[in-house]
MIKEDREN-187783 format. One line per field, with one value per residue (C-alpha): residue number from 1; x, y, z. Coordinates in steps of 0.2 Angstrom, whole numbers, always signed. Layout:
N
vose: c(NUM / ...)
px: c(X / ...)
py: c(Y / ...)
pz: c(Z / ...)
end
This chain:
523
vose: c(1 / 2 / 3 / 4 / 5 / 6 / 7 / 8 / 9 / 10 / 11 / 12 / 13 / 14 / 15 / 16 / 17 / 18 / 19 / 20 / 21 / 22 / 23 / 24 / 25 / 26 / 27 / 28 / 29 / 30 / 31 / 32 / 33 / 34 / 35 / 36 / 37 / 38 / 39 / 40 / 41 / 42 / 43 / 44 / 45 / 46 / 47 / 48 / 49 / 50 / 51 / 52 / 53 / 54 / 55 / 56 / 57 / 58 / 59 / 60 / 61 / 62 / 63 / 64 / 65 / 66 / 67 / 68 / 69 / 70 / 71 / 72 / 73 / 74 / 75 / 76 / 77 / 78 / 79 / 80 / 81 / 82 / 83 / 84 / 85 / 86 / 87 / 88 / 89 / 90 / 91 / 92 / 93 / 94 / 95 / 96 / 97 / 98 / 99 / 100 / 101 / 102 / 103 / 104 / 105 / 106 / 107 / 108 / 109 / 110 / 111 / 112 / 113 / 114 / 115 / 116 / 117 / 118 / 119 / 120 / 121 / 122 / 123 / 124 / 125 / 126 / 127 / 128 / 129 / 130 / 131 / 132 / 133 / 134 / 135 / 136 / 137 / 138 / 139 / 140 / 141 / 142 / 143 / 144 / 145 / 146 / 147 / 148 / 149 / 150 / 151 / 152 / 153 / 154 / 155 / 156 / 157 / 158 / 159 / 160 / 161 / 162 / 163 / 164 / 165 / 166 / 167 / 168 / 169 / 170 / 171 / 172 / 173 / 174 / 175 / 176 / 177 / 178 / 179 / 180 / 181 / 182 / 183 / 184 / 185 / 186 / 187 / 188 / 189 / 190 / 191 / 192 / 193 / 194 / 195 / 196 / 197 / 198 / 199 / 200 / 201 / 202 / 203 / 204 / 205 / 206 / 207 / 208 / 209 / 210 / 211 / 212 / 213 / 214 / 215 / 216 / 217 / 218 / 219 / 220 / 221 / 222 / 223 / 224 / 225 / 226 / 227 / 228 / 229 / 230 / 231 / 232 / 233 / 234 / 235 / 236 / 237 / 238 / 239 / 240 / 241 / 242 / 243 / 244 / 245 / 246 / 247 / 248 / 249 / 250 / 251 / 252 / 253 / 254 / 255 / 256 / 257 / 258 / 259 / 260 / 261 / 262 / 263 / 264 / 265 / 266 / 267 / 268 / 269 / 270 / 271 / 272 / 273 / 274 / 275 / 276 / 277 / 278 / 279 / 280 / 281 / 282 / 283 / 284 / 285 / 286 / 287 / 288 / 289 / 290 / 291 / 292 / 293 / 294 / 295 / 296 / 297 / 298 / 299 / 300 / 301 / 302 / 303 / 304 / 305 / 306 / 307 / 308 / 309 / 310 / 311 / 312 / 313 / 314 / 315 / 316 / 317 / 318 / 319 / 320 / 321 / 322 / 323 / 324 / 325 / 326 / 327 / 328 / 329 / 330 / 331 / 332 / 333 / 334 / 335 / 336 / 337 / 338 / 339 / 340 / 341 / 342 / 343 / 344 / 345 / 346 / 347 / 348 / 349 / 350 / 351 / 352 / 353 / 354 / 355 / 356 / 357 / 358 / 359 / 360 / 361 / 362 / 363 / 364 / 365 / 366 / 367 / 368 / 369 / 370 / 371 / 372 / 373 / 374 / 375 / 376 / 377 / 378 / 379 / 380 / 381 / 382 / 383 / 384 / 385 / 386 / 387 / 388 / 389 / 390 / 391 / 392 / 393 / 394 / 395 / 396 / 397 / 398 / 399 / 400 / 401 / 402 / 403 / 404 / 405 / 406 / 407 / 408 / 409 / 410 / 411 / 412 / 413 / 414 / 415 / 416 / 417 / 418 / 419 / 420 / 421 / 422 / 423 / 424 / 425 / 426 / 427 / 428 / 429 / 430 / 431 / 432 / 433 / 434 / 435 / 436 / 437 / 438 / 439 / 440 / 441 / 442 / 443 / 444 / 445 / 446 / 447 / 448 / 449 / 450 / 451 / 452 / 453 / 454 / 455 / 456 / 457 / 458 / 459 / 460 / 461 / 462 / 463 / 464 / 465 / 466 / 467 / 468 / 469 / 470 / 471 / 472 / 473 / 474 / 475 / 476 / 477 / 478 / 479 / 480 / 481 / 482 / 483 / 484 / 485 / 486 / 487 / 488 / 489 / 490 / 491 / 492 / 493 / 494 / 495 / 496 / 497 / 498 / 499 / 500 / 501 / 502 / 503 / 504 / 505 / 506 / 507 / 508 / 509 / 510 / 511 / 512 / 513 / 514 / 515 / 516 / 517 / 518 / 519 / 520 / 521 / 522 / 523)
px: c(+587 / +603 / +592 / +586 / +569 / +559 / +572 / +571 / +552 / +556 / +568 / +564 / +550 / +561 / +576 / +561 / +555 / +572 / +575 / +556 / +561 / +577 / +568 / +567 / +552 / +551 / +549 / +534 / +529 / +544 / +543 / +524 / +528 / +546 / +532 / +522 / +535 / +543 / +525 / +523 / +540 / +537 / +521 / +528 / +542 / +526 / +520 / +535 / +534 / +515 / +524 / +537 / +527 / +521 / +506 / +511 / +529 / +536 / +527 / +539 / +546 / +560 / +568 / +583 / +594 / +609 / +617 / +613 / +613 / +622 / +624 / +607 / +600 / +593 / +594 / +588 / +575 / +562 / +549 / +531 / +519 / +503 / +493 / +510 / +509 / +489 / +496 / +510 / +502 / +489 / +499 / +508 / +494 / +483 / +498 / +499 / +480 / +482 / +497 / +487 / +472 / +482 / +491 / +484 / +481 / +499 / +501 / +505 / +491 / +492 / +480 / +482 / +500 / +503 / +508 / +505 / +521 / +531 / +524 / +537 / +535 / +519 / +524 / +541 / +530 / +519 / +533 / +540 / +526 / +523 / +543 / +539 / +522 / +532 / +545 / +533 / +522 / +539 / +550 / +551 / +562 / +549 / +563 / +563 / +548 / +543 / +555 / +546 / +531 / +532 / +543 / +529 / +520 / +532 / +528 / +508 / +510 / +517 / +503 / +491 / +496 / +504 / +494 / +477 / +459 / +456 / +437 / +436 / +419 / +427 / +442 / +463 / +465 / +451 / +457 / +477 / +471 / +460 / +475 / +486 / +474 / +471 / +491 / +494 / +481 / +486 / +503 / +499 / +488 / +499 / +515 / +508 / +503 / +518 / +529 / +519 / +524 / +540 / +541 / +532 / +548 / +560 / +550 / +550 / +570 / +572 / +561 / +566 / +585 / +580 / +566 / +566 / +550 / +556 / +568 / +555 / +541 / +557 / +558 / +540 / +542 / +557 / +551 / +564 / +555 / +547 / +536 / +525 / +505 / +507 / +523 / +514 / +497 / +506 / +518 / +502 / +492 / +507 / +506 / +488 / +486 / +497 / +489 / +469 / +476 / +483 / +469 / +460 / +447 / +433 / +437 / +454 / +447 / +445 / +460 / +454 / +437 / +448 / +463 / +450 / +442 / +457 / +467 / +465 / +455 / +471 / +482 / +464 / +465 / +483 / +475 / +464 / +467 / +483 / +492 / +480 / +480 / +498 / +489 / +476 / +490 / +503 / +488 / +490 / +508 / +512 / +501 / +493 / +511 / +519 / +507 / +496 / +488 / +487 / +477 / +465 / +463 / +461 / +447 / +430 / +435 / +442 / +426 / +415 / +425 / +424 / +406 / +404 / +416 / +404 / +388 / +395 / +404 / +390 / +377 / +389 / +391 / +372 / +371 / +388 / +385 / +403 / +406 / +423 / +419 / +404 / +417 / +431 / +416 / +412 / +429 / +429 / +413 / +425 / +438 / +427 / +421 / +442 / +446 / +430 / +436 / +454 / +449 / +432 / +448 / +442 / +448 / +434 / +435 / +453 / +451 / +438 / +446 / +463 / +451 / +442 / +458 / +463 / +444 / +442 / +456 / +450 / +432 / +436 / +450 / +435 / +423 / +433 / +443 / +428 / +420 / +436 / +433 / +418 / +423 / +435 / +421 / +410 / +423 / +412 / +413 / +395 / +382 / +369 / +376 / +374 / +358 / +355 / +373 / +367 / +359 / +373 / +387 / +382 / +398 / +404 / +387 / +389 / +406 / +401 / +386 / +398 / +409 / +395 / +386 / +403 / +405 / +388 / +393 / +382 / +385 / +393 / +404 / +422 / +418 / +402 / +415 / +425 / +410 / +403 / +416 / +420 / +400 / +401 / +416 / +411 / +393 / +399 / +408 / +399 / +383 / +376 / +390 / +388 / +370 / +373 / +385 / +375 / +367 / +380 / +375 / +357 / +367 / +379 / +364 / +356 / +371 / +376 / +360 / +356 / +372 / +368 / +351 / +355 / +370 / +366 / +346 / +333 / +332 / +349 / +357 / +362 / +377 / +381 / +370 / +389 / +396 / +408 / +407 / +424 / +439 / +449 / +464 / +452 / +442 / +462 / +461 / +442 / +440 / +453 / +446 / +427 / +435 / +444 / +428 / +418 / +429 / +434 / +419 / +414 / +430 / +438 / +449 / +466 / +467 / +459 / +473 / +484 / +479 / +471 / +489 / +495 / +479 / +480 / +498 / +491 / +476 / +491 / +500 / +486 / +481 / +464 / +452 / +438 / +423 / +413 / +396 / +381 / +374 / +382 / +381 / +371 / +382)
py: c(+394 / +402 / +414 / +429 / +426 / +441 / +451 / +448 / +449 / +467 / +472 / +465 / +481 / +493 / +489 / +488 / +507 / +513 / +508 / +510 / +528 / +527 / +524 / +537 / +549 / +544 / +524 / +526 / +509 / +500 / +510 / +501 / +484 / +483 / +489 / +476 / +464 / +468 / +465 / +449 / +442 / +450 / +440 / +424 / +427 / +428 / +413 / +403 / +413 / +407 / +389 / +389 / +395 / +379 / +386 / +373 / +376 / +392 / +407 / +417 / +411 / +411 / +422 / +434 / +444 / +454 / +469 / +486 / +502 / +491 / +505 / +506 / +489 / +489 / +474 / +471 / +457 / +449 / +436 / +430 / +424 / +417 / +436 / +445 / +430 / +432 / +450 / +450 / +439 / +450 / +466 / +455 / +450 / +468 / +478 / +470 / +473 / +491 / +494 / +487 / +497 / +514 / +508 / +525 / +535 / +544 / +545 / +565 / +575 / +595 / +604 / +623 / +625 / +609 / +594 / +578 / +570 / +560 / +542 / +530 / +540 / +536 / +515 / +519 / +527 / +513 / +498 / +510 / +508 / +491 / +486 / +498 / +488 / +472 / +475 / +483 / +467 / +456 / +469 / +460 / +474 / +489 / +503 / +494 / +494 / +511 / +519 / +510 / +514 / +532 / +532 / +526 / +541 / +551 / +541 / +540 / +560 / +562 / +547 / +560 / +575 / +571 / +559 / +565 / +560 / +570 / +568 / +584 / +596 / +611 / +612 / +607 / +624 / +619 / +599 / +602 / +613 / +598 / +587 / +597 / +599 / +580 / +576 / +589 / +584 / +564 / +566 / +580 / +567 / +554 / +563 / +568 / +549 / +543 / +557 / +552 / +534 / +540 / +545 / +529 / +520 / +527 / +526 / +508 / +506 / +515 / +502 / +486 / +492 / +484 / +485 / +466 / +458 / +443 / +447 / +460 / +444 / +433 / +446 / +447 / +429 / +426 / +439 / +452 / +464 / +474 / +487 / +500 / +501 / +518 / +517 / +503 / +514 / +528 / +517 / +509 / +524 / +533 / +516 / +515 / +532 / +531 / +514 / +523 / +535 / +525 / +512 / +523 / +525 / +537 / +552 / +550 / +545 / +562 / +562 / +548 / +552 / +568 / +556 / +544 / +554 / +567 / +552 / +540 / +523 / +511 / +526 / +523 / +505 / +506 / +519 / +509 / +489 / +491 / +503 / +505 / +487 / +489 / +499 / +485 / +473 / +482 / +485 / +464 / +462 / +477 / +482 / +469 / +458 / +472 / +480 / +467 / +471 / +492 / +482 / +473 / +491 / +500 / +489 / +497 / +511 / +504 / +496 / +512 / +519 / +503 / +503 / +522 / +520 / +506 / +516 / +532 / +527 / +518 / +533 / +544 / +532 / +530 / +551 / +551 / +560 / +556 / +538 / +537 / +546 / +533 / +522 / +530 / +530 / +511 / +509 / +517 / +505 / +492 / +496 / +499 / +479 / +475 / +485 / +478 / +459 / +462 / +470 / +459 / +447 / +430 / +418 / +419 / +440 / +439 / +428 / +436 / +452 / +446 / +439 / +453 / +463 / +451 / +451 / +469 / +472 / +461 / +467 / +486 / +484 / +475 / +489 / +503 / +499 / +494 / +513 / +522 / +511 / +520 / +537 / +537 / +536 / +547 / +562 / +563 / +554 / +561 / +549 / +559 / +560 / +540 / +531 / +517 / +508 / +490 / +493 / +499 / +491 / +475 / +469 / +483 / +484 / +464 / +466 / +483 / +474 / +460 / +470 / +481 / +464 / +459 / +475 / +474 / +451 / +446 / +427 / +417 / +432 / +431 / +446 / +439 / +423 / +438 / +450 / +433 / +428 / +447 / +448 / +432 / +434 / +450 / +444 / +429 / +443 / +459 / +453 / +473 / +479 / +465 / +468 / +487 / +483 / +470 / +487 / +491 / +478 / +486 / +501 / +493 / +486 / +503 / +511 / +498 / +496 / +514 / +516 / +504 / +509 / +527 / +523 / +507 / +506 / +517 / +525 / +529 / +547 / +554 / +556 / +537 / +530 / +529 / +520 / +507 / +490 / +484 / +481 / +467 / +474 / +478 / +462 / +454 / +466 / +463 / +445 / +436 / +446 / +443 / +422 / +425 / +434 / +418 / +407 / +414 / +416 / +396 / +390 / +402 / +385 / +391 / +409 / +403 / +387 / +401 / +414 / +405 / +398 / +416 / +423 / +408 / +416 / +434 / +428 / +420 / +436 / +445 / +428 / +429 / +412 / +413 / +414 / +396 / +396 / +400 / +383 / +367 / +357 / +342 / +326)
pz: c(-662 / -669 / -682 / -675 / -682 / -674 / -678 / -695 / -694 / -692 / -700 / -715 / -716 / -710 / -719 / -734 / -728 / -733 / -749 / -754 / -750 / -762 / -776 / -788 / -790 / -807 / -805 / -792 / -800 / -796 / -777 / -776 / -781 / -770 / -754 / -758 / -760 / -741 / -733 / -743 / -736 / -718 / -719 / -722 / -709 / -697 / -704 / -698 / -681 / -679 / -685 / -672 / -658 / -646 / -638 / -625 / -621 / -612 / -610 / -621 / -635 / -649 / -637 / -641 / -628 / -631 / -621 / -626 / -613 / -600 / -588 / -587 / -586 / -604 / -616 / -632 / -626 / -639 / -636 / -640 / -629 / -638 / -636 / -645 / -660 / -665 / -667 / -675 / -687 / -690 / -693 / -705 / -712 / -715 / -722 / -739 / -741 / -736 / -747 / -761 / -759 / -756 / -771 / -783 / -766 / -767 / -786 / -788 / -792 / -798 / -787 / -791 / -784 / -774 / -777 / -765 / -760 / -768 / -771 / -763 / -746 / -743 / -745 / -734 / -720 / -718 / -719 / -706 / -694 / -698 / -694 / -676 / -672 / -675 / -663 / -650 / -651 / -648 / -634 / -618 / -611 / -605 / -611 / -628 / -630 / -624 / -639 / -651 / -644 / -646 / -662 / -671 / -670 / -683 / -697 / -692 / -692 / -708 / -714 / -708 / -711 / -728 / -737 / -730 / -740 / -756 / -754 / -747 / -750 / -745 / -758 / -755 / -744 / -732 / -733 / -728 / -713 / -708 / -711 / -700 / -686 / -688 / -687 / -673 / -663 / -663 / -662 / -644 / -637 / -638 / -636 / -618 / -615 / -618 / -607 / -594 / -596 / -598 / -579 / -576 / -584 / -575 / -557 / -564 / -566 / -549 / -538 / -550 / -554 / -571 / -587 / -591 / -588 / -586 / -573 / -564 / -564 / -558 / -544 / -537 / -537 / -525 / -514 / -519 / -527 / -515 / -522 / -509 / -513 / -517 / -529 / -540 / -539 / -548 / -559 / -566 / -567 / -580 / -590 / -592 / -595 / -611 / -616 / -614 / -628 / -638 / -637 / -637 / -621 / -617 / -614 / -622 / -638 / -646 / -658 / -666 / -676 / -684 / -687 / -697 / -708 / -713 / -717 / -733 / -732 / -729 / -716 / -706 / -705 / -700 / -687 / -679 / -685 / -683 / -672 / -660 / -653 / -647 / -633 / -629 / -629 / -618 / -604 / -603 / -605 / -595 / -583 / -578 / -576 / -570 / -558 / -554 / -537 / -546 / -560 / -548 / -537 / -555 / -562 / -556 / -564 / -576 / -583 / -580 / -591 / -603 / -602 / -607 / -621 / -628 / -627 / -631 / -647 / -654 / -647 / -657 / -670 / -675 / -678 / -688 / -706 / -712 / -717 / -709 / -693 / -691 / -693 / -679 / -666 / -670 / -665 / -652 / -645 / -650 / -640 / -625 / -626 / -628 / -615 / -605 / -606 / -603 / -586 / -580 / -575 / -582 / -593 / -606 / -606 / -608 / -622 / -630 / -629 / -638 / -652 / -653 / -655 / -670 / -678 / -675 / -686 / -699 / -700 / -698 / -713 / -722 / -719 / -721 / -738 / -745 / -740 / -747 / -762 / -761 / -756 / -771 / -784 / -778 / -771 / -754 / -737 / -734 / -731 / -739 / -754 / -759 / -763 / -774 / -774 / -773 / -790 / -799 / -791 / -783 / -777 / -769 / -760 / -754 / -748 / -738 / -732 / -726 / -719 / -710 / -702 / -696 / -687 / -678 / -674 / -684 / -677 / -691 / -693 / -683 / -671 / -664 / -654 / -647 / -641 / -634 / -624 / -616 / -612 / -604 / -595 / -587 / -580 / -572 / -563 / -565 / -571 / -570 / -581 / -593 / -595 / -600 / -612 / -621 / -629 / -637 / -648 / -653 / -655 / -667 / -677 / -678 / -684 / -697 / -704 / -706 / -713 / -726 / -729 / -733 / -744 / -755 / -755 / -761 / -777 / -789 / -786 / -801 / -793 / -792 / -809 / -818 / -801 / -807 / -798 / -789 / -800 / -799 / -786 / -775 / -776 / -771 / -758 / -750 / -753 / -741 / -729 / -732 / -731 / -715 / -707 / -710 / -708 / -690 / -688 / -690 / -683 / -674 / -662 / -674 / -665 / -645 / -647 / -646 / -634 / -621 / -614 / -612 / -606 / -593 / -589 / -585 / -573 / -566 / -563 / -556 / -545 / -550 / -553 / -563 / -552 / -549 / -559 / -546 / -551 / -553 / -567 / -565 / -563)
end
């Protein structure tokens, strides 16, 4: 096709970041509404994408290539395989509900001396990531991708360090101090996962002579890319590593409870339902494509480390006082079950981890709006000081309830298909790891439960008796999301249709079968 259309898909928010920013501090409105705007028309730019995409034509699709670094081998290469569209579409698809519910969360407030910064940075940052998401989930060129990768980090910092949660027990002093660490600390972890790729890169270009995938897989499959055991051992190793932080996995996960709870409700989505998947997706586009016979050597410890993400994150989770940090560690759980299916090498893990990565995002952005909805009327992300909500505020008490029984799959909630499918993908392989894992599901109930037993039963606090219910922006914001939970979770065929071609691709590449069932089927 003649127009570029991922490119457009974005450019669009990035091109929107800037002129958001241009806006004058005095029309912060007018800076609100033009954010909200871009996202609307990004998102029905990835509804052509997801349109034009042919689950059953070529692996990667609405292709563009054009010359960019030429001495160097580097091309400006963009392409979607199903995996990259289910993403796409959901980035596309979370950032107007995030803008939406951050819509007061910048507005400038006198605290003593300071003064929080201006409005229509706060909307630019986040179209900025969302334009460097986009072309991270569509690069096909490994150096392309790995600039994008990293430069997403500068406006996640400033998101974090910036525009940090005002719900802070301790006064403004104590909170930007928390902030900073919070923004230092993710931006060092990731900074060192991604130099560390960085040499991967270039050991990359130096065996291949080239970052294309397309070219590199073309290479491998005549026979004239010949890459030594230990060379691809070490290459995988620098990518993986910067993917586990990113995703992030046990024990690299420790910027992410701090990053959570510093930031405000929507930045935290963004973290974690947004940001973070582009390291679960590059460990299937890139490592295992790239380094497939490192990938199969990697996986038993690949999946310990899986496995201790899921119980330890949820362990963590269920003694968590602060409602967003309860929230960080659930994630971190989460991740573990992604990571878990991508790596037990079948075709229902695989699947099951790609529509986890899509209804982890949904049900986390459900959970964790609604709790910063929460947080906002009572001034405290503390668990103990809420009781009582459901009488006072019955709406917001459903919708959290919802959101919290999509996080633990609940089946008939869309998170309970993907879990399935990455448990049953990794006992028809590893039948002990699976069975461990599977207690990560009693944990997840625990947590949830006690969660909303603490904070919406019992009698009314004082402190809540005046609580007022949800509003109508934040109904726009919480319902799409509560209908595409269910719905997903009755009928998830839209997403799997998809998928399932691109994840029959990368078993492909790593030359792996799924294993034949102990017991045939009676005839």
């Amino acid at each position: 096709m003649s127009f570029p259309l991922l490119t457009a898909t974005a450019v669009l928010p990035a091109v929107g970041a800037v002129a958001t920013a241009a806006v004058p501090a005095a029309r912060r409105t007018a800076a609100k509404w033009l954010a909200l705007l871009v996202s609307l028309a990004t998102l029905a730019l990835a509804v052509v994408v997801m349109v034009r995409f042919d689950p059953g034509g070529a692996r990667y699709q609405l292709t563009e290539s054009h010359a960019w670094i030429s001495d160097f081998g580097v091309r400006y290469e963009l392409g979607v395989d199903g995996i990259a569209v289910a993403l796409l579409a959901l980035t596309a698809l979370l950032i107007p509900f995030i803008i939406l519910a951050g819509w007061h969360d910048a507005d400038p407030l006198e605290t003593g001396s300071k003064r929080w910064r201006p409005t229509q940075g706060f909307f630019a940052l986040i179209l900025a990531v969302e334009a460097m998401v986009i072309i991270s989930f569509e690069a096909t060129d490994v150096f392309l991708f790995y600039i994008f990768f990293e430069a997403m980090l500068i406006p996640m910092y400033f998101l974090i360090g910036g525009f940090g949660d005002r719900a802070h027990a301790q006064g403004e002093e104590a909170a930007s101090t928390q902030r900073s660490y919070a923004a230092v600390k993710f931006l060092l972890y990731n900074l060192v996962g991604g130099l560390i790729m960085l040499a991967a890169v270039i050991g990359l270009y130096t065996v291949s002579g080239n970052f294309s995938l397309a070219e590199i897989a073309q290479a491998r499959a005549n026979g004239t890319l010949h890459m030594a055991t230990s060379t691809e051992r070490w290459l995988f190793l620098g990518f993986f590593f910067a993917f586990a932080v990113k995703a992030p996995l046990w024990p690299l996960h420790t910027w992410l409870p701090n990053a959570m709870q510093e930031s405000t409700a929507p930045v935290a989505v963004l973290i974690t339902a947004v940001v973070d998947k582009v390291g679960t997706f590059a460990m299937l586009r890139f490592c295992l494509q790239l380094f497939p016979e490192a990938s199969k050597w990697a996986t038993p410890t690949i999946l310990v480390l899986a496995l201790i993400s899921i119980i330890y994150g949820a362990l963590l989770a269920v003694g968590q006082r602060d409602i967003k940090r309860l929230v960080a560690y659930a994630s971190i759980s989460h991740f573990g079950f992604i990571i878990l299916g991508i790596f037990a090498m079948t075709s229902q893990g695989q699947s099951g981890a790609t529509l986890y990565m899509v209804n982890h995002g949904i049900s986390t952005a459900a959970l964790m709006l609604v709790a910063g909805f929460l947080i906002s009327r009572r001034g405290s992300r503390l668990i103990a000081d809420y009781g009582g909500v459901q009488k006072v505020a019955p709406v917001l008490a459903g919708t959290f309830l919802i959101g919290g029984l999509a996080t633990l799959s609940l089946p008939g909630l869309a998170p309970f298909v993907s879990e399935f499918l990455v448990l049953v993908g990794t006992f028809t392989r590893y039948p002990a790891i699976g069975i461990i894992a599977t207690f990560g599901i009693v944990l997840a109930a625990l947590y949830t439960l006690v969660l909303y037993q603490r904070t919406m039963t019992g009698p009314v606090k004082p402190a809540v008796s005046a609580m007022p219910d949800l509003k109508a922006r934040e109904l726009v914001v919480v319902a799409p999301l509560i209908i595409l939970l269910i719905f997903l979770g009755v009928y998830p065929k839209p997403v799997t249709d998809i998928v399932n071609p691109a994840v029959k691709q990368t078993m492909s590449d790593v030359h792996k079968t799924d294993p034949k069932p102990a017991v045939e089927a009676a005839k």
